[in-house]
N, C-alpha and C positions, 0 to 999 in steps of 0.2 A: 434714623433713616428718614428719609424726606417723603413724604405724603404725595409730592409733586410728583418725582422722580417714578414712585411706584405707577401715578396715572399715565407717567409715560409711556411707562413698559406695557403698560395694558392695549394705550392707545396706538404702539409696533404693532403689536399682534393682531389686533382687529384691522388695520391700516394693509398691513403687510409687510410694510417696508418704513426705514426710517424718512425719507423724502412722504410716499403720503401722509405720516402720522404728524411728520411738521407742516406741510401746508394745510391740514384740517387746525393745528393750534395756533397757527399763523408765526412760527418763529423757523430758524433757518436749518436746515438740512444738520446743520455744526453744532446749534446748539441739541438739537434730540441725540446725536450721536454721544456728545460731552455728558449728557446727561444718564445714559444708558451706559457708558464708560466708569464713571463715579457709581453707579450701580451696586457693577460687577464687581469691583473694588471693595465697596461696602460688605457685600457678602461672601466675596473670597470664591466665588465661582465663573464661569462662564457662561451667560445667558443666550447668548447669539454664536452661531458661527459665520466667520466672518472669510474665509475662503472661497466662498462664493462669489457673485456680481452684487445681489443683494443679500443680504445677512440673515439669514434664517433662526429660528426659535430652535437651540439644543435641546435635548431630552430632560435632562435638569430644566432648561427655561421650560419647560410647557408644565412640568409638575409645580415649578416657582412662580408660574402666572395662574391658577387655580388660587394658591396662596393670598397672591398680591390683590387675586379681585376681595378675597375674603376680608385682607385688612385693610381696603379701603372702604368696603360695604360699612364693619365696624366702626369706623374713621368718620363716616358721614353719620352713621345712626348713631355717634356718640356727642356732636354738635347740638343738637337740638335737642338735646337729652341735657347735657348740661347749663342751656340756656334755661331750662326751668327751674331752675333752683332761685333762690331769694338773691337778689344781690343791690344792694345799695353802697353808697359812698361817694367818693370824689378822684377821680383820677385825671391827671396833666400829662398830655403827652405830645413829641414835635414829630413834624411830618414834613420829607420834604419836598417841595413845591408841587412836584410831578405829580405826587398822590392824592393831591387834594381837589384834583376836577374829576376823579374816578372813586378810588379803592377806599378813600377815606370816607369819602359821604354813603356812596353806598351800604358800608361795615356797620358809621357809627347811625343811618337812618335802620337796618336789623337790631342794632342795640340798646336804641331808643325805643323802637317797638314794643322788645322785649323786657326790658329793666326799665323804666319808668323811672325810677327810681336812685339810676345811676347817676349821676353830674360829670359828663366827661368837658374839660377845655383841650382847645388844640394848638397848638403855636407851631405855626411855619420856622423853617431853618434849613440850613443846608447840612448834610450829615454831620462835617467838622466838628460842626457847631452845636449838631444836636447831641453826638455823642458824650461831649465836654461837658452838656449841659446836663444829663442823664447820670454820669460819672460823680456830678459834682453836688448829683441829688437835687438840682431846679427843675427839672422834669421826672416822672416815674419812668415815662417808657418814650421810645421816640421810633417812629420808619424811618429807615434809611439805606443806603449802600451798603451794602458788607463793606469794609476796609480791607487794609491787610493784616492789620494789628488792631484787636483791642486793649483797652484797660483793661486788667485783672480780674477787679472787681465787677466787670462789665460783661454779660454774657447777650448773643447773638441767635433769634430765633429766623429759619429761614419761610418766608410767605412765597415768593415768585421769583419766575428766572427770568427776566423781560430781555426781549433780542435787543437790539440796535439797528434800524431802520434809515432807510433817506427818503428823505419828503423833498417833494418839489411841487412847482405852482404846477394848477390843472392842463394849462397852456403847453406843458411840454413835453417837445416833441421826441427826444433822445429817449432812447431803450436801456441805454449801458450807465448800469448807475457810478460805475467807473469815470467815464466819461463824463458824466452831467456834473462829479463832483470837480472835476481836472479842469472844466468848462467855463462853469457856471460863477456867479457870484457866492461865498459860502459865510453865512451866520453860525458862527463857533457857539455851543451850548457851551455852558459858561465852565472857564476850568476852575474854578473854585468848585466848584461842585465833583464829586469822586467820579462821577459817569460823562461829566465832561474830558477830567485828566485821560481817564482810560480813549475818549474818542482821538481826543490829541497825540496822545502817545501811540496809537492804529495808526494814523495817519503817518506820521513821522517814519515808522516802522517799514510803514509802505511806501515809502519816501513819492506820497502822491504832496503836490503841491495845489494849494486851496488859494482863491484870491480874496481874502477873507475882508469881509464888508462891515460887520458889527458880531459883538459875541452877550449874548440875553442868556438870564436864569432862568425866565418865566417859559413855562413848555406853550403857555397860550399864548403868547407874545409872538413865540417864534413860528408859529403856524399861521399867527394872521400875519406877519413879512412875510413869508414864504408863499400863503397865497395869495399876495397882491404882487406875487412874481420879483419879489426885491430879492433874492437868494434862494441857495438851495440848505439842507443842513441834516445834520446827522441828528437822531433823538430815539432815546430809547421809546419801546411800542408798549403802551401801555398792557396791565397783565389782565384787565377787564374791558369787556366790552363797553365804549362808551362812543354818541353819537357824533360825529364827523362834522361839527360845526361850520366848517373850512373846507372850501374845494383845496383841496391837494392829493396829489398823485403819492403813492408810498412803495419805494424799494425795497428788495430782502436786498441783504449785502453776503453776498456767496464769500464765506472764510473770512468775514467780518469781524469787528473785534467782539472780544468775547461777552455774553448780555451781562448785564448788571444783575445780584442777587440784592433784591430788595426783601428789607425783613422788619424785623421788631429786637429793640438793645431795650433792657432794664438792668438796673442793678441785681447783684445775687443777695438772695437770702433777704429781699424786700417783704417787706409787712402787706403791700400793697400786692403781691403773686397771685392771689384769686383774681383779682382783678382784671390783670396783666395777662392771664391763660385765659382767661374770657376774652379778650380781646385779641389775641394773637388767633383762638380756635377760630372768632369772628372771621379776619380777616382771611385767615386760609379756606374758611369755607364762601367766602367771598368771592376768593378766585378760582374755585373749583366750580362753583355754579356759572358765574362771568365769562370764564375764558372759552 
């Protein structure tokens, strides 16, 4: 059961409604809804009723959200519980590109802090390539897109559910991010990348047509075009708070394509597993504090 998932359901109930709970976590009305759906699924009940205009807390959800605050209380006091233990070694892992101006430096400057002792490298990659490379035992662990298929041997921890946003230069003047994309010039986030295919295949699906100008991997690339007004483009919003280097303006995309789960792939049954849960607990408590 997802850690995330659980904060969401807490952050309905204090919110009220699923629209407040997603503009306080800055992702879109579709994803808290998906996310509260997968829930109920998980636990074979019904948390909300949905009859309503807005969705209200069932009698089961409000005894199942006393629960949820409880195991996430445990969840957080078990993080920094297990960060005191001794831990040394060497671990290689890939990361890709998106996570490396946020979720990455932030995790691994908490885990340098704390382990001293630890030796971590990092090596950029696009998931493809990191999974291939994790699979094939050149990395221990690597972040990346969920797929739709892994390898076997290959198992998937989930960190964040990050939306899918439109950026555009500060200068502009359009409201309808619809429109600005139908419009405007568009910088394709790169389809070799999994969360570029998924933006390409939205598009197509909506049969909106794009006059596309250039297509870049680098998320920091496409933010300094974008605010020097050369395009608009679609990019996932990061799942930690990080400072806005770039005047640009940022849309939600109402029934946008679905966000990217970004996570952590190791091999099963690696020698290297202490490690690898140290680092995965890092990063989730990363994004719970961040976001």
């Amino acid at each position: 059961m997802s850690i995330r998932r659980l904060r969401t359901f807490i952050k309905v109930a204090e919110e009220g409604s699923f629209t407040a709970a997603a503009n306080v976590a800055f992702v879109t009305h579709a994803t808290v809804s998906q996310q509260m759906k997968h829930l109920e699924d998980e636990l074979g009940v019904s948390l909300f009723d949905r009859s309503t205009r807005v969705p209200t807390l069932t009698e089961l959800g409000k005894r199942i959200l006393q629960k949820a605050r409880d195991v996430v209380e445990r969840y957080d006091a078990m993080v920094p519980d297990s960060m005191n233990l001794e831990i040394r070694g060497e671990l290689s892992f890939g990361a890709v590109p998106t996570s490396l101006s946020g979720l990455v430096p932030i995790a691994l400057k908490e885990l340098q802090k704390r382990h001293d002792s630890l030796h971590v490298r990092v090596y950029p990659g696009l998931s493809i390539e990191l999974i291939s490379q994790v699979e094939r035992g050149v990395l221990d662990a690597a972040i990346v897109t969920k797929p739709v298929r892994l390898p076997h041997n290959v198992q998937f921890t989930s960190v964040a559910l990050e939306s899918i946003e439109l950026i555009a230069s500060a200068e502009e003047h359009l409201a309808d991010p619809l429109e600005i994309i139908r419009t405007r010039p568009f910088i394709r986030f790169s389809r070799r990348a999994l969360v570029g295919s998924a933006i390409d295949e939205w598009l197509q699906k909506q049969k909106i047509p794009v006059q596309e100008t250039m297509e870049l991997e680098s998320l920091d690339t496409i933010a300094t075009m974008v605010s020097h007004n050369l395009g608009v483009s679609m990019v996932p919003r990061s799942c930690v708070s990080i400072p806005d280097l770039r005047p640009v303006k940022r849309f939600k995309l109402e029934n946008g394509p679905v966000g990217r789960d970004i996570g952590l792939i190791n091999r099963r049954n690696t020698t290297k597993a202490p490690l690898i849960d140290l680092l995965a607990a890092t990063l989730m408590d990363t994004v719970g504090r961040e976001s």
